[in-house]
N, C-alpha and C positions, 0 to 999 in steps of 0.2 A: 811659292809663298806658304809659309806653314799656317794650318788652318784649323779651325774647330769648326764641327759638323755645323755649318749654317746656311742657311736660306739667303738668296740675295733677290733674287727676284720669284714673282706668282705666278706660275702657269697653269691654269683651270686642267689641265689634262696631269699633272704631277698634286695639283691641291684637291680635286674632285671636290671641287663646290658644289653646293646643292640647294643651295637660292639661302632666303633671308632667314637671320636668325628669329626674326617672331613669325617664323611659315611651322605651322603645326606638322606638317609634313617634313621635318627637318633628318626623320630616322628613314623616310622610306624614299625619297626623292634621287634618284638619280642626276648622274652630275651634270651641270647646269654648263651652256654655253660656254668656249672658252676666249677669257679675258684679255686684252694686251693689257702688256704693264703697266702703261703709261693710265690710264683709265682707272685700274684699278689703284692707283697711290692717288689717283686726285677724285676719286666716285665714293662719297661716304656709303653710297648703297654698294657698291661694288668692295668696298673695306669690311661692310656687314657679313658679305657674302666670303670674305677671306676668313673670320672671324670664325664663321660655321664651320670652316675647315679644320681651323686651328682644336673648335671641338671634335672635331672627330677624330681628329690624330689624339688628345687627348682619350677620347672615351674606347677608340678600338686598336691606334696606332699602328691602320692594317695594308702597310707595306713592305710586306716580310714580314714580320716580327707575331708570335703568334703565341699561345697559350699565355703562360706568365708574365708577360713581357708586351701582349696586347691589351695598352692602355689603363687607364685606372679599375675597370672589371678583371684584368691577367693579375695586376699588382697586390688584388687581394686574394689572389691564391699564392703569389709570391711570399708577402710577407707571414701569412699564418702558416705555410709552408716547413718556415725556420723557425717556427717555436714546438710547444713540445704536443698542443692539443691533437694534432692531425698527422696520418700515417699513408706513405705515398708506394705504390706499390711498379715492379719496377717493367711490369708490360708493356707499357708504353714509352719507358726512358724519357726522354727529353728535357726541356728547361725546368719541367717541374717537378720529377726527378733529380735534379740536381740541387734544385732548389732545397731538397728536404732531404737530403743527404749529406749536403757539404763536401760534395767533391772539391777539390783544390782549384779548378777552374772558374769556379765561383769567385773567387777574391784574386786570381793570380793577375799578372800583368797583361796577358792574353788570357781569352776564355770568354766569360759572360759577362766580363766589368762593365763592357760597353754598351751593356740593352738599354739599361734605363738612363747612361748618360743623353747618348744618343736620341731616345725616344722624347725625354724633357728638353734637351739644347735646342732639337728640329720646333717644338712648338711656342719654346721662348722666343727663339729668333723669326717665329712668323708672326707671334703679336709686341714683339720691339717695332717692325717694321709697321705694322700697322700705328701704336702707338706715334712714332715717329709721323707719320703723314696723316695723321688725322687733325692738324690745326691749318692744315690750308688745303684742304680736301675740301670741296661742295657740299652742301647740307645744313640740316639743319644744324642747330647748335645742342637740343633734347636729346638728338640720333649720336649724336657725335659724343655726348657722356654717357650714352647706356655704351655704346661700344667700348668706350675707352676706359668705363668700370668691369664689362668684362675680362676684357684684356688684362687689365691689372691684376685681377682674382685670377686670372688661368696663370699668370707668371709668376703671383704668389703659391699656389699653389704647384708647381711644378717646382721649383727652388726648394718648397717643404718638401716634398719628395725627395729629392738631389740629397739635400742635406741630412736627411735620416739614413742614404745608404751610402755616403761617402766619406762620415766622421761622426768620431762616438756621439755620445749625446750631448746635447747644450751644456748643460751642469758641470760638468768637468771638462767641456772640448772649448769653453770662451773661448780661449786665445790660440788655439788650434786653426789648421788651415783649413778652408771649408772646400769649398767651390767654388767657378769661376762668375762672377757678377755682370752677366752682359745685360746692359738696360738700355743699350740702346742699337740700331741697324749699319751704324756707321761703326761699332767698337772694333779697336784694333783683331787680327788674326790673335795674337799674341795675347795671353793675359794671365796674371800671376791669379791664385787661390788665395781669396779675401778668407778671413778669420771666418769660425763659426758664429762670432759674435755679430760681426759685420752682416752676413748672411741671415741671420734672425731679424736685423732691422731693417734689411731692403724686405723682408715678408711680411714685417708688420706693416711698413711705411704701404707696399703696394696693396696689401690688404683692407689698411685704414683705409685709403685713396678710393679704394674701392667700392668699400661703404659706402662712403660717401653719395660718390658718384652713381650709384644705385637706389638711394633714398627713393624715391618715389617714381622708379623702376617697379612696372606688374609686370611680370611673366606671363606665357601661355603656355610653357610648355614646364614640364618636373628637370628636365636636362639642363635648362636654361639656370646660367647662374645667377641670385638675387640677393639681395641685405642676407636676407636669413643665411644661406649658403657662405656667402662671407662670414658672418656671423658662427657659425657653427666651423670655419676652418683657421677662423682666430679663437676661437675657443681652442681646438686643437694644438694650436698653437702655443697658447699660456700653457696648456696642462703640460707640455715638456718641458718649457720654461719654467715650470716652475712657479708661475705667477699666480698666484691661487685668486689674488679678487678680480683679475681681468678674466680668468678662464670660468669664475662664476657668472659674470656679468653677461658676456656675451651666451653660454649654453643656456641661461636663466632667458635670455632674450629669445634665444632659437624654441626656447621649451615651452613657452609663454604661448606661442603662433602655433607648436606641431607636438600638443598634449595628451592627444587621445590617444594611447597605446595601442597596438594591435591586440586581439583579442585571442582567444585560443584558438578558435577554427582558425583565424588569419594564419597566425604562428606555424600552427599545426599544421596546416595545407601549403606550405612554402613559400620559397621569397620570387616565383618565376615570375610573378601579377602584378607584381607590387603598383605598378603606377596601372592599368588598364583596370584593376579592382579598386584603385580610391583609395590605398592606405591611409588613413588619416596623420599617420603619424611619420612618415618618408617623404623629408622636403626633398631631397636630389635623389634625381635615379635617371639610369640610362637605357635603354631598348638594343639588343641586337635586330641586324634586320636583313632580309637578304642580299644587298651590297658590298654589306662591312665584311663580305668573306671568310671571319672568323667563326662564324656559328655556330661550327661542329668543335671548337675547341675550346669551351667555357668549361665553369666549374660545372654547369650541368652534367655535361658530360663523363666531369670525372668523378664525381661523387657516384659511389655503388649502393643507389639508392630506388632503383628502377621497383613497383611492386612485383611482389613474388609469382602472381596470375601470369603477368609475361612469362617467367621465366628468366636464367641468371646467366645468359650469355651477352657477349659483346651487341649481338644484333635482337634481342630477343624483344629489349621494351618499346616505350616510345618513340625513342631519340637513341641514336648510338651511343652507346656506354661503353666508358675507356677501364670501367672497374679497376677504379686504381685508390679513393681517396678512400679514408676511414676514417672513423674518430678512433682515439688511443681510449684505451680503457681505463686509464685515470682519470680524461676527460670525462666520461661516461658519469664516474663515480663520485663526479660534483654534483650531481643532479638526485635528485629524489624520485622517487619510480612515481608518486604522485603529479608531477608540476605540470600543467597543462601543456607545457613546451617540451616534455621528456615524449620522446620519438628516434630512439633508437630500436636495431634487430640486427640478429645474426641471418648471413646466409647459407639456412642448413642445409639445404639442396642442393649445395655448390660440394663437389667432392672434396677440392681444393685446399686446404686446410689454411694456406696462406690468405683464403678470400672467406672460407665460412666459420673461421674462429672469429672475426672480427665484426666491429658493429658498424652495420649501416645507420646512413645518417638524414632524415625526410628535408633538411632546412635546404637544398638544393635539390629539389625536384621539380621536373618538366616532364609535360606530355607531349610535346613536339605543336607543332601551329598546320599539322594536315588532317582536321577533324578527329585527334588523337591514334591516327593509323599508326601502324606501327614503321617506323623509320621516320617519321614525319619530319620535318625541319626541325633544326636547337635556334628559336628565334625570341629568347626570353627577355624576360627586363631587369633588372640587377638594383636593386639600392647602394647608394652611395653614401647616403643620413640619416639618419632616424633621429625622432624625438627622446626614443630608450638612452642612447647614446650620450644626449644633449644631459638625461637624468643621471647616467653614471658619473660624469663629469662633473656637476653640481653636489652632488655625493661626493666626492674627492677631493675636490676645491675647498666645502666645505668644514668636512674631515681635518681639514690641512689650517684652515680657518678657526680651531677649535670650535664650531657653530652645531648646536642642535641639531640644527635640521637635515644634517647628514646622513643621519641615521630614519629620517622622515621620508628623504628623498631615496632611499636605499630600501625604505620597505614598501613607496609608493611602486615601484620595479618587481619587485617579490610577491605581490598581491598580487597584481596582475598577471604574474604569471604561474602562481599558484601554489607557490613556495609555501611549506606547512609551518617546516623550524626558522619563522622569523627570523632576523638577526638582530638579536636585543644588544650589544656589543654600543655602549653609546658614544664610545672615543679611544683616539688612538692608534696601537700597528691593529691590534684586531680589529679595530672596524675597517682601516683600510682596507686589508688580507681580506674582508668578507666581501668589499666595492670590488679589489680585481676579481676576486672568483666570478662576482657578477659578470664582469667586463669578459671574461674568458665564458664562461654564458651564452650569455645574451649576443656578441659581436664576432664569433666565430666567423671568420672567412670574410671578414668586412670590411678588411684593411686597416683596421686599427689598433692588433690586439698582436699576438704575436711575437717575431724580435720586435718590431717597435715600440711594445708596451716591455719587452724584458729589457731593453739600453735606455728607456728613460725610469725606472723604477731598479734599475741596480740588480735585477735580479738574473743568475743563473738559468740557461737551459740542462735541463734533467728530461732525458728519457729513460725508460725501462723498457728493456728488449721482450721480446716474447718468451715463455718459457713452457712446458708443460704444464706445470701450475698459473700459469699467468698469461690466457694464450691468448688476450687482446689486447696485447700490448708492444712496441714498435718492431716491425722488421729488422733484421740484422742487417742493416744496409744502413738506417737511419740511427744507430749507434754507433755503428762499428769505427766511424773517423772521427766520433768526439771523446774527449776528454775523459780516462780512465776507465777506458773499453776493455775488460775480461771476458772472453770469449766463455773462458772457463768457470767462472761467478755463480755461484746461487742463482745470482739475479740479478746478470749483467744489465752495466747501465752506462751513457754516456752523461757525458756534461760537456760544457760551454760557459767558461765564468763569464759575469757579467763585463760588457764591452771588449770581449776580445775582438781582435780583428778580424777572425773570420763571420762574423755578423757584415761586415763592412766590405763594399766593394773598392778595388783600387781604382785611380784612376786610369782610362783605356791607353793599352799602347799608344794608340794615333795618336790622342791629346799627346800624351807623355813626348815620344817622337818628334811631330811636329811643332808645338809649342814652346815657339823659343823662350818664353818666358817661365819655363818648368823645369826645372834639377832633379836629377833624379833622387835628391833629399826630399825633394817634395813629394814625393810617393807615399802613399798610407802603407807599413808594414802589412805583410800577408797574417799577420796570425801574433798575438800576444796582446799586453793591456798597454 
């Protein structure tokens, strides 16, 4: 029978449950007894305890699958990977090397297409199934809408992922083929690729739902998803659409609850604490922990940001360092050597010239969790929202709104972090061009900025190679397979017009294979508009 990667039944030994979604111990608990099936589709609390799973395939998706590709903390080093700000260096290889170079295996028919199909169809199809059996399941009837409002938000939100890496952007992909719509535990093997139109309103629809169903939903934990978190990933949502007074509405609602910015020590001292220091302003955030097996292969790690007293080898700081990420030196050069968040440096004591022409970067640093020894565990905590975030969005929305306050809300961001030349620019392409530089800023490596902010803004990737005169700027790896590479050039440089396909992943052999309801016309081209 031809088949797409799905779940049909739970086994506490293949789900590693870890007890109930409002147990504060949700990041460190090892996995909990295991379930028969039958129990778990009819135990709202045994459905709770699938539901924690369903997050953690979301947050580490750590079976197999590891750096890029391990759940929404890998995805945002994936997607800022393929844009132009960050520089990946090739000692380490792997998916995140690939990522940031555009090997052809990245979009081909085989290769990497199948990481994040795979990784979002496995956690759709475990809360369809839950969805599915929660109205004649035991319990109460309060337990039974916090569950089934999560559920909703984790499958809108994997869909929103699917659909940013499977087909151009909404704007011009409407009536384009998206991906495949499974909403419920019963749906055929078989199933054709709903429009990208169609795709945006089962995200809104399960998002709305969600809300809802969350209204007077408290949390105890930052991972746990709540109104606000809904709230800020239909925000998200509008700003690709396009939808400028829903994508106000909701960020204005998120920004309302989580206003207090981080401060400059915050900033300045890294995003490792984010939820154990109180950020006031990071409504969702996730923890690595020693189970989730992935620890040693976060951006921690790969940012070469270790301080200089260690020393600049693999083993010398904290935490093992894969010294591989950089900022490009364009990026650098948005910043003002004043802004209380500028925290860049070379590494001059590296002989290396591939590693000490370029800038290190403080916004990913850890000291490891073994009383700062050196080697110590990588067992950090990652943002996934910020209130900053919720403000650039309202800036843009409003921008788009012709509204004053765009430019209010754009310098409210600036202050704070210490920006001298204001941006007096009160409407129009300059003041947007002034929001993304923000966005390119402020949401480095956060999943939201990247190709995903270059296919819904229409805009071109541009890199510049490194050169003698220009020696912090991209590896000859990370231009060399885009668009109008001169090796020979003054000042060779790639490009990527906006929505080419190779931004886009194809759909996996297997789908393609097995899925009788897919033509091999229904494949995303490898490469062109």
């Amino acid at each position: 029978m031809k088949y797409i990667y799905k779940i049909f039944v739970f086994m506490a030994a293949s789900l590693l449950l870890m007890g109930s979604a409002g147990c504060k111990k949700f990041l460190t608990t090892d996995s909990s007894t295991a379930t028969s099936d039958g129990s778990v589709l009819k135990s709202v609390s045994q459905l709770n305890m699938v539901l924690t799973s369903a997050y953690r395939k979301l947050y580490f998706n750590n079976d197999g699958a590891d750096r890029v590709y391990s759940g929404l903390a890998g995805l945002q080093m994936y997607v800022d990977l393929g844009g132009a700000d960050i520089l990946c260096h090739t000692n380490m290889a792997g998916n995140q090397y690939i990522a940031y170079n555009y090997e052809p295996t990245r979009t081909q028919i085989t290769g990497n297409s199948d990481a994040i199909w795979t990784m979002m169809y496995k956690i759709i199809n475990q809360v369809n199934t839950i969805i599915d059996a929660l109205p004649a399941a035991d319990g109460s009837t309060e337990l039974k809408q916090q569950i089934l409002g999560q559920a909703k938000a984790i499958r809108g939100i994997c869909y929103f992922h699917l659909i940013q890496n499977y087909q151009q952007t909404y704007m011009l992909a409407k009536n384009k083929p998206g991906v495949l719509l499974r909403l419920s535990s019963s749906d055929k093997p078989s199933m054709a690729r709903s429009s990208v139109e169609a795709c945006y309103a089962q995200i809104l629809t399960d998002l709305k739902d969600a809300k809802g169903l969350l209204a007077g939903f408290q949390r105890q934990n930052k991972w746990t998803i709540d109104k606000n978190v809904v709230s800020g990933q239909l925000a998200r949502v509008y700003l690709v659409m396009n939808d400028w007074p829903n994508a106000l509405a909701e960020a204005t609602t998120v920004y309302t609850a989580y206003n207090q910015l981080m401060t400059k020590e915050q900033y300045r001292a890294g995003f490792d604490k984010v939820i154990t220091n109180g950020y006031a302003e990071v409504l969702w955030a996730m923890k690595y922990t020693d189970v989730d097996q992935i620890g040693g292969s976060t951006q921690y790690n790969f940012w070469y940001n270790q301080d200089e007293s260690y020393g600049e080898g693999f083993t010398d700081g904290p935490i093992y360092a894969f010294l591989s990420f950089f900022a490009d030196g364009k990026y650098e050069q948005l910043f003002e050597k004043t802004e209380d968040r500028y925290q860049f440096w070379k590494r001059t004591k590296n002989a290396s010239k591939e590693w000490s022409t370029k800038w290190a970067y403080n916004k990913y640093k850890h000291y490891g969790d073994a009383n700062g020894a050196v080697q110590g565990n990588t067992r950090p905590e990652v943002s996934l929202m910020r209130g900053s975030e919720m403000l650039l969005i309202m800036a843009e929305a409003s921008a788009h709104l012709g509204s004053a306050e765009a430019l209010t809300y754009l310098n409210r961001l600036q202050r704070a972090r210490g920006v001298t030349a204001i941006t007096t620019v009160a409407a129009g392409q300059p003041l947007l061009d002034a929001i993304y530089i923000e966005r390119r800023k402020e949401l480095l490596c956060e999943g939201v900025t990247g190709f995903y902010d270059l296919l819904r803004l229409q805009r071109p990737l541009i890199r510049y190679q490194e050169t003698a005169t220009y020696v912090e700027g991209h590896y000859t790896w990370g231009c060399s397979q885009l668009n109008g590479y001169v090796a020979s050039a003054a000042q060779p440089m790639g490009t990527l017009p906006s929505n080419d396909y190779r931004f886009i992943c194809q759909i996996p052999q297997l789908e393609m294979a097995n899925n009788e309801a897919l033509k091999p016309s229904d494949q995303n081209p490898y490469s062109g508009n």
